[in-house]
N, C-alpha and C positions, 0 to 999 in steps of 0.2 A: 758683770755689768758695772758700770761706772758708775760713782751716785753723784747727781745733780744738785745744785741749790734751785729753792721752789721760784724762780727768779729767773732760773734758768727755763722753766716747763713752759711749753707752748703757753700761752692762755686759753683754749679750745680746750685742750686737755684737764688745765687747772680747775675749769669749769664743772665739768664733766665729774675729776673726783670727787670735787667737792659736794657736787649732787648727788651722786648715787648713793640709795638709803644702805645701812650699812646690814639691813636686815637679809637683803637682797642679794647675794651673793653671786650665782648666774648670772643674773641681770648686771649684777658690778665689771664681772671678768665679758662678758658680752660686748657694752655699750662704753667702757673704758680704755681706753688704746693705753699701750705701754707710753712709758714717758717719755722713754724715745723717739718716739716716732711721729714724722710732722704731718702737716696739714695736708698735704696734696698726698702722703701716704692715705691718710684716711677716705677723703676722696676718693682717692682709687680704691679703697676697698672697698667704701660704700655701695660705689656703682656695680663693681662685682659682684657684692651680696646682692644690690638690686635687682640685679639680672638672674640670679638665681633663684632666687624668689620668685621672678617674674614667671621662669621657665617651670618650678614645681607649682605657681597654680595655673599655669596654662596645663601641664600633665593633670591635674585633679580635675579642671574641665572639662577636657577629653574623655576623661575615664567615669564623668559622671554623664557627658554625653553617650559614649559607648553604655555604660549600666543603661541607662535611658533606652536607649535603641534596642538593645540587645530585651528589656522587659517591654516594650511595645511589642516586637517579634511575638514574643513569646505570649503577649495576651492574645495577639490578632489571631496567632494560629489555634490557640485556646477556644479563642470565639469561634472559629472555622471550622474546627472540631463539632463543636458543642453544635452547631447549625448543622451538621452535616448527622449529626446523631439525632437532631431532631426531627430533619428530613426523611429518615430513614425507620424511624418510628409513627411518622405518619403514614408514609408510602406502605409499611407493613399493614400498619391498622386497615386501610383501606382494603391492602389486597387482601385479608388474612380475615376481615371481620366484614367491609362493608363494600361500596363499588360493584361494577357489573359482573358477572356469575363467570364462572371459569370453564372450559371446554366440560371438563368431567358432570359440573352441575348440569350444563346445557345439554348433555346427552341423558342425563335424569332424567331430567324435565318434557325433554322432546320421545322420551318412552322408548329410542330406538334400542337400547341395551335388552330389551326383553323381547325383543323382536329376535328371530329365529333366520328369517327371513327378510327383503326388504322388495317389497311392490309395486313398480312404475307404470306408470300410463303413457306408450309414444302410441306415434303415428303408425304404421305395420305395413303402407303402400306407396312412401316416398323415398326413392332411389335417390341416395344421396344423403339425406338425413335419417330416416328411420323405416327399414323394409326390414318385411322376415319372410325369407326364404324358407316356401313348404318342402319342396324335394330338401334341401339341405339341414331344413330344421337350424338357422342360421340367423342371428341377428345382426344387422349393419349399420351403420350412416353415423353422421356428425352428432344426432340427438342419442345414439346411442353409445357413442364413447365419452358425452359429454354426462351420461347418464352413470355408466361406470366409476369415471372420475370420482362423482358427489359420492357413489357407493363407499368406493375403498376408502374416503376419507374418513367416511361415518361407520368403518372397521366390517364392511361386508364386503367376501371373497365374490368372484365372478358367478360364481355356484349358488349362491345364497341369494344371485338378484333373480327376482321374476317378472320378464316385459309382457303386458298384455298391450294386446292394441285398444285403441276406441275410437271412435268417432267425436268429432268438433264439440260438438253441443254437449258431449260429456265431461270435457275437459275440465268445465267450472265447476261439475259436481264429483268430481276427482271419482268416478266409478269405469270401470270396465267391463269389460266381455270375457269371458276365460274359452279353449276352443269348446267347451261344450255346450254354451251359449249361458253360462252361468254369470251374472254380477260378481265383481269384485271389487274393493275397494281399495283404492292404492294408497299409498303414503305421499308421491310426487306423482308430478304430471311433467314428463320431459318432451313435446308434440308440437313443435313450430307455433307456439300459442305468443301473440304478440301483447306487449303490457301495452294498455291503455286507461286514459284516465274513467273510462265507462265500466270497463270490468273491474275495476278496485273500488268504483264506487258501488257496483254489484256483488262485493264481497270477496272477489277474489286475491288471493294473498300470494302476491308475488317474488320472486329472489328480483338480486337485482341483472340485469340484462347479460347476458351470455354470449347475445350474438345479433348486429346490423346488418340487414337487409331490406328491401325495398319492391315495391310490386311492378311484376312484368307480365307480359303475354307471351302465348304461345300457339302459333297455328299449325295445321296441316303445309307442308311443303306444296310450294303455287298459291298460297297465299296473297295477296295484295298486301307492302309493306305494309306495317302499323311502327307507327314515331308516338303517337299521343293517343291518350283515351279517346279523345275524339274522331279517330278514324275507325273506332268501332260503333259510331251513332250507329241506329238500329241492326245493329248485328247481334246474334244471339251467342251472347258470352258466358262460360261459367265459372263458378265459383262455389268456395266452402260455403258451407253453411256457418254462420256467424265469423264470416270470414269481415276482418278488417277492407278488403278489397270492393265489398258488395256497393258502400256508401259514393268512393269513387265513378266505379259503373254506373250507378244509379243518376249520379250526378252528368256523365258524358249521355245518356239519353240511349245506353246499351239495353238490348232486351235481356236481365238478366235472370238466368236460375241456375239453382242452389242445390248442391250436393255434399252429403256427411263426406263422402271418401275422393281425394281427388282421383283416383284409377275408374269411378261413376264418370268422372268431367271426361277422362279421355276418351272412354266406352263411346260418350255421345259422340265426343269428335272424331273419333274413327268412322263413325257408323254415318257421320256426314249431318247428324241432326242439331248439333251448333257450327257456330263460325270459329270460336274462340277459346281458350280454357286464361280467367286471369286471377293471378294469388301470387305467394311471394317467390320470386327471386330463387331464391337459393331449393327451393320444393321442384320450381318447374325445371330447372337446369340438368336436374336428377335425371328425369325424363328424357331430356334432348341428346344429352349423355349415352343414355338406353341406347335411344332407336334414334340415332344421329340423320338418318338419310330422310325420316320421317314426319320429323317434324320441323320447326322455324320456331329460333324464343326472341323475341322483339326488348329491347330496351324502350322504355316510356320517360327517362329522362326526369322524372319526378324525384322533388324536394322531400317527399316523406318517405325517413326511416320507422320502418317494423324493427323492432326492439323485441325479440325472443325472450320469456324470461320460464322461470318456472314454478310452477303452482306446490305452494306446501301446505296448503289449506290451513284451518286455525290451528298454526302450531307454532309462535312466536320464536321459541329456544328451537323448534326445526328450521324457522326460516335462517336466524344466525348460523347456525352452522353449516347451511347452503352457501351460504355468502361467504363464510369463513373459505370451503374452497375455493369459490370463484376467486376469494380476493389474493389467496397461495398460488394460484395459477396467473394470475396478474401480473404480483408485485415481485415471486422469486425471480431470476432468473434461471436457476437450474431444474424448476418446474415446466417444460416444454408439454405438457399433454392436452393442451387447449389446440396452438398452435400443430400439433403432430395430426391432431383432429380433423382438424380446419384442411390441412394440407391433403390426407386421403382421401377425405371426401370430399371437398366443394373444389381445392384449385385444381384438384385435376379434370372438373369437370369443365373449368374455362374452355370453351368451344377455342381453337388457336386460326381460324378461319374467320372467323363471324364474334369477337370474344364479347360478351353480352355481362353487365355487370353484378356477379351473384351476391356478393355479401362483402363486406368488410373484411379484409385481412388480418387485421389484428382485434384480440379480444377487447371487449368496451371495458373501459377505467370502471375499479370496483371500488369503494371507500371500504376501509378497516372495520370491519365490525367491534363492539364494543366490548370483546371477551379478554377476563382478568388471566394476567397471565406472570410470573413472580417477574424481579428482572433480569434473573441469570436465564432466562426459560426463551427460544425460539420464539415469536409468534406466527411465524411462520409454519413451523416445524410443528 
């Protein structure tokens, strides 16, 4: 290198030496340009360092933004965690310690596990819903498959069920008749028994509704049409005994009387000593079905539905797990034994001549009963 007189030195430069503290050494060789080198060199380097600088803390920005982001991630899913462990520790507690009783309690409770045996009360003389055949020693109808169903839920083989018949007026006191003319008392009552606000308030403790239908008539063939109750003003009509139907009659100005069994209603209308037999729908169809040439079943075109339900008498944890099937037969899809029910016995009894309306096609909407159940576990199933 050439040496210069101080005369010769930029004066930017000369400056420069002559400030920088002599203690400082980096900072000397840093912020001192050679003496060679002029003004618009520094400049340009200036700008150059500027821009590099500029560019390493825009990278420490970044990378304090990314640190930033990357520990938000990292607390939020922290927190999402920690929420979902909390959730999961309640939802336990509840199933595990508190909350509604589980299938296993409710079969405790309801006694049926110590039963041997399980005891129903149908109908024993309506074709179509619940007859028993004496030559064949034979149970049938829609109240009696629909009767089975509740069985095999509640872990009883077909073997184990016992159908006695009874009469109307025993329905509420859940007792039977055995053939030796012995009392029996059932555990359910499966018998075309309609829920109403009078019988619940009389104590009886109903599932929830199984099956809609609606009251009709039924004459001797040569009959005078019947459209409405009041085409049987003083005709001598009959009916159950605490039959839903009797307040109707009563009402159109019918002579009416009363029979425990409706196979008594027909007795009389064969024998010519009433006009009429009137009760539900789906009971008299059974009959028309029978002896097709025989008789006439009249549609009456009436707003109110009979709601079939079934009696579990005071047994709270029996009546849930009544409903727990009805509501398996509802909601599965791959549960067809409501629907298979329905179809042997009542649609094929639709007259295809004269088709008279028996019941509802499809099973009434059930709500979910309130039974604990883990959350890997079926509630179905």
């Amino acid at each position: 290198m050439v040496d210069r007189d101080d005369s010769e030195i930029d004066p930017q430069a000369r400056r420069f030496r002559q400030w920088t503290p002599p203690d400082l050494p980096w900072l000397r060789r840093r912020i001192v340009p050679p003496l060679d080198v002029t003004a618009e060199e520094i400049a340009s380097r200036d700008i150059a360092e500027q821009e590099v600088f500029e560019e390493v803390i825009e990278e420490v920005q970044l990378r304090s933004i990314a640190d930033w982001e990357y520990r938000f991630r990292a607390w939020r899913l922290a927190g999402l965690g920690l929420l979902l462990v909390v959730v999961l520790v309640v939802t336990m507690s509840r199933l595990l310690v508190g909350g509604p009783p589980s299938v296993a309690e409710l079969r405790e409770q309801a006694g049926v596990d110590s039963l041997t045996t399980l005891n129903i009360g149908v109908k024993d003389d309506q074709y179509g819903v619940a007859f028993y055949d004496t030559r064949q020693k034979l149970w049938s109808g829609f109240d009696i498959d629909i009767a089975l169903m509740v069985a095999e839920d509640l872990g009883f083989r077909r073997d184990d069920v016992r159908f006695y018949g009874l009469e109307s007026e025993d329905r509420a006191r859940m007792q039977a008749t055995d053939p030796e003319g012995n009392r029996v008392p059932v555990q359910l009552v499966i018998a075309s028994y309609s829920v109403t606000e009078a019988r619940k308030a009389a104590g009886v403790k109903f599932s929830s509704p199984y099956l809609f239908t609606e009251q009709s008539v039924i004459t001797l063939d040569g009959h005078d049409p019947v459209s409405s109750l009041e085409d049987l003003k003083d005709q001598k009509v009959c009916t159950l005994s605490t039959s839903t139907s009797q307040s109707a009659l009563t009402l159109a100005e019918a002579k009416v009387s009363r029979k425990n069994r409706v196979r008594d209603c027909f007795a009389e209308l064969d024998a010519g000593r009433i006009d009429a037999i009137s009760t539900d729908a789906a009971i008299l169809a059974g009959w028309k079905a029978k002896f097709p040439q025989k008789y006439v079943h009249w549609d009456l075109g009436l707003d109110s539905v009979e709601r079939w339900g079934i009696n579990v008498g005071d047994n709270p944890a029996l009546e849930k797990l009544v409903n727990l099937t009805l509501y398996r037969s509802y909601a599965d899809p791959a549960d067809d034994r409501w629907e298979l029910a329905y179809q042997k016995n009542l649609q094929s009894e639709i007259d295809p001549d004269k088709p008279v309306p028996i019941a509802e096609g499809m099973q009434p909407r059930v709500e979910r009963p309130d039974v604990r159940h883990l959350p890997w576990e079926d509630p179905l199933g």
